[in-house]
C-alpha positions in Angstrom: 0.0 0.0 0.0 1.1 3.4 -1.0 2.0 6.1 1.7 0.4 9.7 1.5 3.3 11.4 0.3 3.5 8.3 -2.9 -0.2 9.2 -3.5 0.4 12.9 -3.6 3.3 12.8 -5.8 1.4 10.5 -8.3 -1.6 12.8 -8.0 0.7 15.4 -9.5 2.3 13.3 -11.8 5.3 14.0 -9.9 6.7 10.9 -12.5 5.8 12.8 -15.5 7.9 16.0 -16.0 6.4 16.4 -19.6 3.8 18.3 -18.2 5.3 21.1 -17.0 8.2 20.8 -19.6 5.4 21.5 -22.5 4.2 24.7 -20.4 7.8 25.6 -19.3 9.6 25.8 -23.0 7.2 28.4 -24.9 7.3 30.1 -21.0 10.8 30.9 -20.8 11.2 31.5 -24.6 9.0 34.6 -23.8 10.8 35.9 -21.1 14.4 35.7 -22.9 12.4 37.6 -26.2 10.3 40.0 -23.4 13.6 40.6 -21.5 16.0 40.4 -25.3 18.2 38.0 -23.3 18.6 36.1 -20.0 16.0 37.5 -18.2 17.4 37.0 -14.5 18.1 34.5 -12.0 15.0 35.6 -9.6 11.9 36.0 -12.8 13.7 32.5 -14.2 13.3 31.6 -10.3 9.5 32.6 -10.1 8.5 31.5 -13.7 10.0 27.7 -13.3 9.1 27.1 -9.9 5.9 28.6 -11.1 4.8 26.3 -13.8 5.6 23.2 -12.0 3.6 24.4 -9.1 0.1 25.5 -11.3 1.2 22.3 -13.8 0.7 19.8 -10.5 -2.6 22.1 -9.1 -4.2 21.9 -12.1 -3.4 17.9 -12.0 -5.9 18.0 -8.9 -8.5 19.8 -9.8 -8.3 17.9 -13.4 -8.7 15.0 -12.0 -11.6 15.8 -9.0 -13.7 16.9 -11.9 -12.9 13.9 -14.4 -13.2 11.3 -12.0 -16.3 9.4 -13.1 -15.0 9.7 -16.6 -11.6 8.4 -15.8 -12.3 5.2 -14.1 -14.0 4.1 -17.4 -10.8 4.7 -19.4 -7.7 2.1 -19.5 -4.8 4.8 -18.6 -6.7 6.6 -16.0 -8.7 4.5 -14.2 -6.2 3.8 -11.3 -5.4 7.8 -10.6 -5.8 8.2 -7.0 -9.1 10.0 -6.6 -10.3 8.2 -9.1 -9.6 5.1 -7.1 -10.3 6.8 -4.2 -7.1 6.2 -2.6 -7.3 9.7 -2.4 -10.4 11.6 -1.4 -11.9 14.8 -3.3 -11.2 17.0 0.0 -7.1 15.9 -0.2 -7.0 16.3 -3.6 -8.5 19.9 -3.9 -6.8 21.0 -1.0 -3.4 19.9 -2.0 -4.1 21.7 -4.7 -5.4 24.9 -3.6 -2.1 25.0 -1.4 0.5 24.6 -4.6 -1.6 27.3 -6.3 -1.2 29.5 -3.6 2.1 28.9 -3.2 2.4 29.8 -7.1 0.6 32.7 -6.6 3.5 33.7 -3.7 5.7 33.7 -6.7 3.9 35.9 -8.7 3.3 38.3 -5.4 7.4 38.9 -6.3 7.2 40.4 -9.6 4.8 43.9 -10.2 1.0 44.2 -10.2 0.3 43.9 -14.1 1.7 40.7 -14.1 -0.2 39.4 -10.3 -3.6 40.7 -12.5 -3.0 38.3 -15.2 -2.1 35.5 -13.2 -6.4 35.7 -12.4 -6.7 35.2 -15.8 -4.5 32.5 -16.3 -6.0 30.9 -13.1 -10.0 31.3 -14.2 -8.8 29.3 -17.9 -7.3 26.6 -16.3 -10.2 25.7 -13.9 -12.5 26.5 -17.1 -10.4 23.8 -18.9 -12.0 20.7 -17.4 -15.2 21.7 -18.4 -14.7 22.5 -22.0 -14.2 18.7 -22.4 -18.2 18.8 -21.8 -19.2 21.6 -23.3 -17.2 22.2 -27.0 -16.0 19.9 -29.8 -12.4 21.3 -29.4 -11.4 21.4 -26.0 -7.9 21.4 -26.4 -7.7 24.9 -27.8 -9.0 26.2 -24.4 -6.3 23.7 -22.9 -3.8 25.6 -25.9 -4.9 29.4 -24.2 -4.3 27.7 -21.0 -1.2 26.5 -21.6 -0.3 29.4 -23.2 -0.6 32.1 -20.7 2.9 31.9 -19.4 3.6 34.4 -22.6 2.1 37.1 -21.8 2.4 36.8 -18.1 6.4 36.4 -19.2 6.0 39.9 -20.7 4.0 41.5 -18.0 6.7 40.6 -15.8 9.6 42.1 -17.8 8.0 45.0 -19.5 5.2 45.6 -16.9 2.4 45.0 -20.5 1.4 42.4 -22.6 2.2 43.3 -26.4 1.2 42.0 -29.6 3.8 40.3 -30.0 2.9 38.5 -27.2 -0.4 38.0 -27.9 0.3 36.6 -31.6 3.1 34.1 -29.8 0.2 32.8 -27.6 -1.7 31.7 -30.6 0.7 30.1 -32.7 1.9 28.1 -29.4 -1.7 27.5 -29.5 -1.6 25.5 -32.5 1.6 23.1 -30.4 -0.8 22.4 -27.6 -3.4 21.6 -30.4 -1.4 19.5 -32.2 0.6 17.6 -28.8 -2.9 17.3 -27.5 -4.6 15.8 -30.0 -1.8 12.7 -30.3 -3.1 12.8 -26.6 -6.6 12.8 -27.2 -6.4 9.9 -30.0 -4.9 7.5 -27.6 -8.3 7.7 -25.6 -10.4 7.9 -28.3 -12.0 4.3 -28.4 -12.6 5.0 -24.7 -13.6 8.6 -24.7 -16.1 7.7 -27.5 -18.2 5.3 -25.0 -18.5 7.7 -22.4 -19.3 10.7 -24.3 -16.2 12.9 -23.8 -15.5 15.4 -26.3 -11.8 15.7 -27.7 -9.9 17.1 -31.2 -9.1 13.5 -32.2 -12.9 13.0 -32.0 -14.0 15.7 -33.8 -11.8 15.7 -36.3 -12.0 11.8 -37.6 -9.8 10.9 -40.2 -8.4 14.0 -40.7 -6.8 13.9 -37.4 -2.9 13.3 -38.3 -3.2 16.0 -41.0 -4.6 18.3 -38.2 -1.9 17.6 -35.8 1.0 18.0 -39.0 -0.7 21.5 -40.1 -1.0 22.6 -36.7 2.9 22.0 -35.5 3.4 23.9 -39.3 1.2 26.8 -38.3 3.1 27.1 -34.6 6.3 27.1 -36.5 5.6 28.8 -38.9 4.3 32.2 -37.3 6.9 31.9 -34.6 9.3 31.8 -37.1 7.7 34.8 -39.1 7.4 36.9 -35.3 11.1 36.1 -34.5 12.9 36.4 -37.6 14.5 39.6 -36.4 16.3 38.2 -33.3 19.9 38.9 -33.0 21.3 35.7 -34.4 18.5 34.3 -37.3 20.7 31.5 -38.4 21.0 30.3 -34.8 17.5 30.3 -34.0 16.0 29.1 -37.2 18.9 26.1 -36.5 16.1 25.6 -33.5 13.3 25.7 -35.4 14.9 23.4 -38.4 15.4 20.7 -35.2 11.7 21.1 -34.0 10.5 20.8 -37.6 12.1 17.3 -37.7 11.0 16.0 -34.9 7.3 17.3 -35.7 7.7 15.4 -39.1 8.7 12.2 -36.4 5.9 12.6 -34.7 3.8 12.7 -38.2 5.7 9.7 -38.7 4.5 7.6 -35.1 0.9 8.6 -35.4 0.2 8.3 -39.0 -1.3 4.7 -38.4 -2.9 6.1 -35.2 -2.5 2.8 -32.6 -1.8 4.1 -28.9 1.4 3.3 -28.0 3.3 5.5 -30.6 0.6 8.4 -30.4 1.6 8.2 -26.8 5.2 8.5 -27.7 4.5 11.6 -29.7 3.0 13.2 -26.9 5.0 12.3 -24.1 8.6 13.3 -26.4 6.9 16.4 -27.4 9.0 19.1 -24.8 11.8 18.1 -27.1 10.5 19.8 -29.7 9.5 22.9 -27.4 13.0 22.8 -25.9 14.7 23.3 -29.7 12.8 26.4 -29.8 14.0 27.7 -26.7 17.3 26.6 -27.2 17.3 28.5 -31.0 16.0 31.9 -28.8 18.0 31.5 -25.5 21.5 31.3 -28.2 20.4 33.5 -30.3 21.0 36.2 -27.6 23.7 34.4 -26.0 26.2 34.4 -28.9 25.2 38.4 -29.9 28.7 39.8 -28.6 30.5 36.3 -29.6 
């Protein structure tokens, strides 16, 4: 039998740092563009610890409101609460205390970027019910795991430009596209219970979804960045994350779980290449 602290961990998927890798990459890529460099040890501080902390909070309230849908579905049927090995109380209260202790973080910076972190807090607890309620959950799930951008640029530059706003949506299009290889691993059992998801909706047209939406991500963050100090370095990045989106094409394209589950779980690969393209772009200016 598990102790507490093994049920708490697994609750946040404490095993599974792909979670918070995929919201952590596109994150920090904003701050290095927002700040035009290494930002600074205490907003790289707040912003990491950050995501990890909302990542696992959003794991228990996820999974307090999916519970009766989970336990019908192969992968998540032994989650703790769904189980019950950990009650609905535990789990929302654990999870109240990480996002307050996220929200400590964000105390740290300056207020325009402590009022967007209410925003980014009411689209994440919106999130679970879009799976109810529209055909396409996973672009609310893209907005929500999208709003370290602008937040990033509150932080630095005390406002949220257009820039920011137009590198939300094309990291929109990642989340769509790493979500719906998600989404098509479940999709025998989400289609008994009568949970909506992208790889649902979209039928046999999934895979090219998933291969124009990586494109469309790409390609507009390619278009926004293309003046950063070192293009060749960066679009090095981007030439790395294209190939492992055309890999991922590659796994899914006869859409049986395993490798759809591959191409989800490897995705932060692909979001660290374009953070690695931005963060050396600015690091090898003066070289």
């Amino acid at each position: 039998m598990k102790s507490v602290g093994a049920l708490y961990l697994q609750l946040i998927r404490w095993d599974r740092p792909a979670g918070w890798l995929l919201l952590l990459w596109p994150t920090l890529s904003a701050l290095w563009v927002a700040a035009h460099g290494f930002p600074g040890w205490h907003l790289l501080t707040v912003f990491t610890l950050g995501t990890i902390l909302m990542r696992s909070a959003g794991c228990c309230f996820n999974d307090v409101m999916d519970r009766d849908f989970d336990r019908h579905v192969k992968r998540t049927a032994q989650r703790p609460v769904t189980s019950g090995a950990v009650s609905v109380k535990e789990a929302l209260m654990l999870g109240a205390v990480l996002a307050l202790l996220a929200f400590g973080l964000v105390l740290t910076t300056n207020r325009a970027t402590i009022m967007w972190s209410f925003a980014a807090l009411a689209v994440a607890l919106i999130y679970p019910f879009a799976k109810r309620l529209v055909s396409m959950p996973q672009a609310v799930l893209g907005v929500a795991f999208s709003f370290g951008i602008p937040m990033a640029f509150a932080a630095v530059q005390s406002r949220v430009t257009a820039l920011a706003w137009l590198l939300l949506i094309g990291n929109l299009f990642w989340v769509i596209a790493y979500d719906t290889e998600y989404a098509m691993v479940d999709r025998d059992d989400d289609l008994k219970i009568g949970m909506k998801t992208s790889a649902i909706t979209l039928g046999r047209f999934d895979v090219a979804a998933v291969m124009a939406s990586y494109f469309v991500y790409l390609g507009l963050w390619a278009w926004l960045l293309r003046d950063l100090p070192q293009p060749a370095i960066y679009f090095a990045g981007l030439a790395v994350a294209l190939a492992q989106a055309l890999w991922h094409g590659w796994l899914i394209r006869g859409r049986e779980r395993d490798p759809c589950f591959k191409a989800f779980r490897v995705n932060h690969w692909l979001g660290f290449a374009v953070f690695a393209g931005i963060a050396l772009s600015y690091a090898l200016v003066d070289l």
